[in-house]
Structures are given as structure tokens and as C-alpha cells.
Rosetta silent file (secondary structure, phi, psi, omega in degrees, C-alpha in Angstrom):
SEQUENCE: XXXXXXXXXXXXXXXXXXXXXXXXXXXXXXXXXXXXXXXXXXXXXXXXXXXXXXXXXXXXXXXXXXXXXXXXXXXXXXXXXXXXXXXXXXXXXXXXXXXXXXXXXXXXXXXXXXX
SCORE:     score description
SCORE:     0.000 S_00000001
   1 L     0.000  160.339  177.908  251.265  -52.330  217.577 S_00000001
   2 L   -80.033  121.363  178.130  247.911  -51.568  216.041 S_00000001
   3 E  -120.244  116.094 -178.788  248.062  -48.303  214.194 S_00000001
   4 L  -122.299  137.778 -177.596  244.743  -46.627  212.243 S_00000001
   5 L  -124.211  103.690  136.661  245.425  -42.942  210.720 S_00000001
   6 E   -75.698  167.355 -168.895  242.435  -41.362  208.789 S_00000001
   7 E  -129.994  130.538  152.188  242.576  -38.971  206.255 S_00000001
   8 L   138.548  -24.120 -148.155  240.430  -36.846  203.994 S_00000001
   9 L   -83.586  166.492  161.435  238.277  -35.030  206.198 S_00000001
  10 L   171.909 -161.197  169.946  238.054  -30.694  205.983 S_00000001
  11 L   -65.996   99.998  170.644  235.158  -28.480  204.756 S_00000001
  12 L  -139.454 -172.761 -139.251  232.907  -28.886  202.413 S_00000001
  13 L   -98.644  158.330 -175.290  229.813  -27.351  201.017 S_00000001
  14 L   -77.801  120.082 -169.797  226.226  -29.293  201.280 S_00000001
  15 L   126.652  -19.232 -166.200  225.772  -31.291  198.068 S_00000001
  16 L  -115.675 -164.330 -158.358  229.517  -32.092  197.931 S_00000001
  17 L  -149.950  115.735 -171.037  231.681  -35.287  198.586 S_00000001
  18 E  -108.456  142.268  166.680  234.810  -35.992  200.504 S_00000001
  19 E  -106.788  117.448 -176.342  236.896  -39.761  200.477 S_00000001
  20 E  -101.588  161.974 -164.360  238.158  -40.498  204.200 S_00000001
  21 E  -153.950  128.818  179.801  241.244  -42.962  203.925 S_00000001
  22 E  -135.258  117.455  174.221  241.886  -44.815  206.922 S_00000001
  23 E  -113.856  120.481 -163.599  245.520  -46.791  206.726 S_00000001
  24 L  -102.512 -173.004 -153.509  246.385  -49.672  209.126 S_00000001
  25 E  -176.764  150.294 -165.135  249.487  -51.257  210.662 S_00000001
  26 L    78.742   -3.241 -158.251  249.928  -53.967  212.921 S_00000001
  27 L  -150.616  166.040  163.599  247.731  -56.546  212.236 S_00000001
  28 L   -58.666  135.459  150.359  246.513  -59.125  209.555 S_00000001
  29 L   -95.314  -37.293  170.830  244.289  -56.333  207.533 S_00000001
  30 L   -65.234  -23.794  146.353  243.158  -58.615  204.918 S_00000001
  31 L   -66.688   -4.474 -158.058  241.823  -60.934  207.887 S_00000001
  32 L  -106.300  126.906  159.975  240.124  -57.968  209.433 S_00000001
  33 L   -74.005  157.898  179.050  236.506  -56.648  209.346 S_00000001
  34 L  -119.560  157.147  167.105  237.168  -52.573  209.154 S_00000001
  35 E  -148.457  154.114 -165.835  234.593  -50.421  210.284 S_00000001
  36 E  -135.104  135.118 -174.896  234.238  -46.390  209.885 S_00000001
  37 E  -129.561  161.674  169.050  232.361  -44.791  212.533 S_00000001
  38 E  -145.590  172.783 -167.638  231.370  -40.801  213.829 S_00000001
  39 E  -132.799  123.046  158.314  231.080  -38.744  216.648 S_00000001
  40 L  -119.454  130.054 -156.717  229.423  -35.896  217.478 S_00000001
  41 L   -42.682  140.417  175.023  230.450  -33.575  220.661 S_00000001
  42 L    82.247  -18.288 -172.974  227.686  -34.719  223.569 S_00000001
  43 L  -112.816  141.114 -178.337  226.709  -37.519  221.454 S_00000001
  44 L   -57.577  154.920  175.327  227.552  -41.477  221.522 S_00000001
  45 L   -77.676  168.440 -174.474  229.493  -42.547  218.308 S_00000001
  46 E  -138.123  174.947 -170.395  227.669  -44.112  216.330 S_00000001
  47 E   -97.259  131.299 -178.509  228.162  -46.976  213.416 S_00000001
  48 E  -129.265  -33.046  169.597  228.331  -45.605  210.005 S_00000001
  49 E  -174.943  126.565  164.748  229.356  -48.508  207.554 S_00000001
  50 E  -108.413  142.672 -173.249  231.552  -51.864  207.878 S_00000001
  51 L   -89.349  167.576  170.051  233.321  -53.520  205.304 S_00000001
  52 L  -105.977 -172.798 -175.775  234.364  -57.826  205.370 S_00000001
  53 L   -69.002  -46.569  179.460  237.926  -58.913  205.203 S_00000001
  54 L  -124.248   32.351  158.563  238.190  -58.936  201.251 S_00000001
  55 L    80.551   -0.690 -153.300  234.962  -56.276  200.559 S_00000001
  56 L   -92.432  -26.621  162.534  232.745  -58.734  199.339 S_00000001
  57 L   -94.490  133.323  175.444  229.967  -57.740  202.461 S_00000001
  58 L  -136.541  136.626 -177.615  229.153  -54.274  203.318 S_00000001
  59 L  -130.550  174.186 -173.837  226.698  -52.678  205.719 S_00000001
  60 L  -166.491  171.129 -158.202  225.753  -49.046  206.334 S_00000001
  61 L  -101.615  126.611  136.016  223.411  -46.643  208.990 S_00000001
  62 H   -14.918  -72.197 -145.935  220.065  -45.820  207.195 S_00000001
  63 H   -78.420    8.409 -172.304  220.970  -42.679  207.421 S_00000001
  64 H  -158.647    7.633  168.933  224.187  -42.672  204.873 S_00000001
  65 L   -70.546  154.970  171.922  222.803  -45.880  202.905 S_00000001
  66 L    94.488  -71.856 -144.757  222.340  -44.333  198.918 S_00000001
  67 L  -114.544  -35.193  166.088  225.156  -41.644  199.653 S_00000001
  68 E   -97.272  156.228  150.929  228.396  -43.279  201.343 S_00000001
  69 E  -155.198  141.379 -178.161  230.339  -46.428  200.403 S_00000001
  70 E   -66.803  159.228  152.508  233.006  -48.344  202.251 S_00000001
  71 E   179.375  163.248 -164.441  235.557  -50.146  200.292 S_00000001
  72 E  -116.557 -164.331  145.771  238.645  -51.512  200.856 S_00000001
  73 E  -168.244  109.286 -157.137  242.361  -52.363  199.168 S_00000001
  74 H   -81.418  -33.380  163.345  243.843  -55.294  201.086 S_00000001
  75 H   -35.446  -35.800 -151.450  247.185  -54.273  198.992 S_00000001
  76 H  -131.578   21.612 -166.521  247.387  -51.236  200.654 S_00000001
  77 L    30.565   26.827  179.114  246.305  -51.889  203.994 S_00000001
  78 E  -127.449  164.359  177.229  243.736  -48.910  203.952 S_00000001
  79 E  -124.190  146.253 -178.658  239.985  -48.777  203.883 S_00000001
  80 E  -124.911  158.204 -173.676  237.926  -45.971  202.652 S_00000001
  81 E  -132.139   85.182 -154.380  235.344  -44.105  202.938 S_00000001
  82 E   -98.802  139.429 -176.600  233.593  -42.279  200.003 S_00000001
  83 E  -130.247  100.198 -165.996  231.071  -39.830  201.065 S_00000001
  84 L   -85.953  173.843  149.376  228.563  -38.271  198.433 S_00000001
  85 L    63.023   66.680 -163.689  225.508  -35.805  198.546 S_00000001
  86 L   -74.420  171.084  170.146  226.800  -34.535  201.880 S_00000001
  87 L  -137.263 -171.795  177.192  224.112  -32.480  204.461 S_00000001
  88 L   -88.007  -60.934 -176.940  225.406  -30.457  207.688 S_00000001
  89 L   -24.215  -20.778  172.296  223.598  -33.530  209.419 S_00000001
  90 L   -75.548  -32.189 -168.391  226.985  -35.508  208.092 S_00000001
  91 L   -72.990  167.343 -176.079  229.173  -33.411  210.240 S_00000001
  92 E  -178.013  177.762  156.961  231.064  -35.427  213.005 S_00000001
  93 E  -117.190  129.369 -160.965  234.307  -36.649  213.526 S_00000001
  94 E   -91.756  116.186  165.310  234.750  -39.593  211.425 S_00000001
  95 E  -121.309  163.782 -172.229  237.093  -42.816  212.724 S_00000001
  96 E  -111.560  173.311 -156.637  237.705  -46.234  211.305 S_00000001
  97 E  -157.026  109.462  158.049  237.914  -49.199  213.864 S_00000001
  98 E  -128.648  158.887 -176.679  239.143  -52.753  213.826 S_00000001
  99 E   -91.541  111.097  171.008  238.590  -56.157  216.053 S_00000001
 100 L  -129.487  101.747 -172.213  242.100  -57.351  216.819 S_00000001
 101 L    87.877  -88.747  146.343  241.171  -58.503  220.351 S_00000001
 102 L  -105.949 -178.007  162.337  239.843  -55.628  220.983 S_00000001
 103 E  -103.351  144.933  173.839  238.721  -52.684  219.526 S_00000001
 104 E  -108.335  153.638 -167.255  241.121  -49.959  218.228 S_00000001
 105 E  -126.805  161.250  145.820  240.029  -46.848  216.960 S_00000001
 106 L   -36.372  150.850  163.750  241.844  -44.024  215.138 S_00000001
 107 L   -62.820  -32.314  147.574  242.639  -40.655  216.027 S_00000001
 108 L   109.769  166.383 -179.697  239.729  -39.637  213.778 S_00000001
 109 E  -122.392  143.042  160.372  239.363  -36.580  211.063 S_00000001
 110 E   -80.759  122.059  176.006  236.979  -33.762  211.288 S_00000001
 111 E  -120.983  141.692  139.735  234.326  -33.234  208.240 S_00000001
 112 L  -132.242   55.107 -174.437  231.820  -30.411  208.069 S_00000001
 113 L     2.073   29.658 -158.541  229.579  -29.797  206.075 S_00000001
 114 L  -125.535  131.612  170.530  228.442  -26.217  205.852 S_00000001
 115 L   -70.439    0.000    0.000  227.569  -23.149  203.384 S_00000001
């Protein structure tokens, strides 16, 4: 079955930079667009940056273009998420997502951003 675990998320200070790690199971992953997404309580998730099946396309929210980048390692079934220049406006709960069918999402990791 389709399995997505991130990783990486905890506290950190505004100005600093956390790498989410999201590692899949179940599926072609090197066929797969990946996508990393967030949530904030009361609020719809929203789209934060998707990767192509071998990395070579990438897209990203205005709002984290400049300061995040996706990337991927088809070797290792996981996708990443490097996140620089952080604000408290970054916190959320972060999950990665793929189209097998449908979509499956992650359990997701908590980042926050705060002094």
C-alpha cells in the first residue's frame, strides 16, 4: 500500500532553516510527481512546492519561492523539502502528497517558527 512518512519538522528560530524528508513506499516513485503541502488549524491546506518524476520541473507558492526548494532522490524513494530564511508566517503542518489514483497524503510534521 501507499506509504508517505515526513520528517524534519520541530522548532526553530525566525531566520533559520529546517530540511523536511518525506519517504515513500508502494508505488512507482520515480514515475511519480511528489508534492509538499501545509496546513494551518482553521485554514485549507494549501500547495507549497511540487517536484516532476526525475526533478527536472519544479514549482513553488509565491510565498516560499527565493527561500524553499523541493528536490528529490529517485534512489531513495524520498523527496525533500529544504526550507531557508524561515518567518512565524512558515508555521503549519507540513505533508508531502502523491497521484497514484488518487491522492495520498502523509501523516504530516509540525514546524514552527518562533523566538
Amino acid at each position: 500500500q501507499v506509504q508517505l512518512v515526513e520528517s524534519g519538522g520541530g522548532l526553530v528560530q525566525p531566520g533559520g532553516s529546517l530540511r523536511l524528508s518525506c519517504a515513500a513506499s508502494g508505488f512507482t516513485f520515480s514515475g511519480t510527481v511528489m508534492y509538499w503541502a501545509r496546513q494551518v488549524p482553521g485554514k485549507e491546506r494549501e500547495f507549497v512546492a511540487g517536484i516532476s518524476n526525475v526533478g527536472g520541473n519544479k514549482s513553488y507558492a509565491d510565498s516560499v519561492k527565493g527561500r524553499f526548494t523541493i528536490s528529490r532522490d529517485n534512489a531513495k524513494n524520498t523527496v525533500y523539502l529544504q526550507m531557508n530564511n524561515l518567518n512565524p508566517e512558515d508555521t503549519a503542518v507540513y505533508y508531502c502528497s502523491a497521484d497514484v489514483g488518487r491522492t495520498y497524503w502523509g501523516q504530516g510534521t509540525q514546524v514552527t517558527v518562533s523566538s
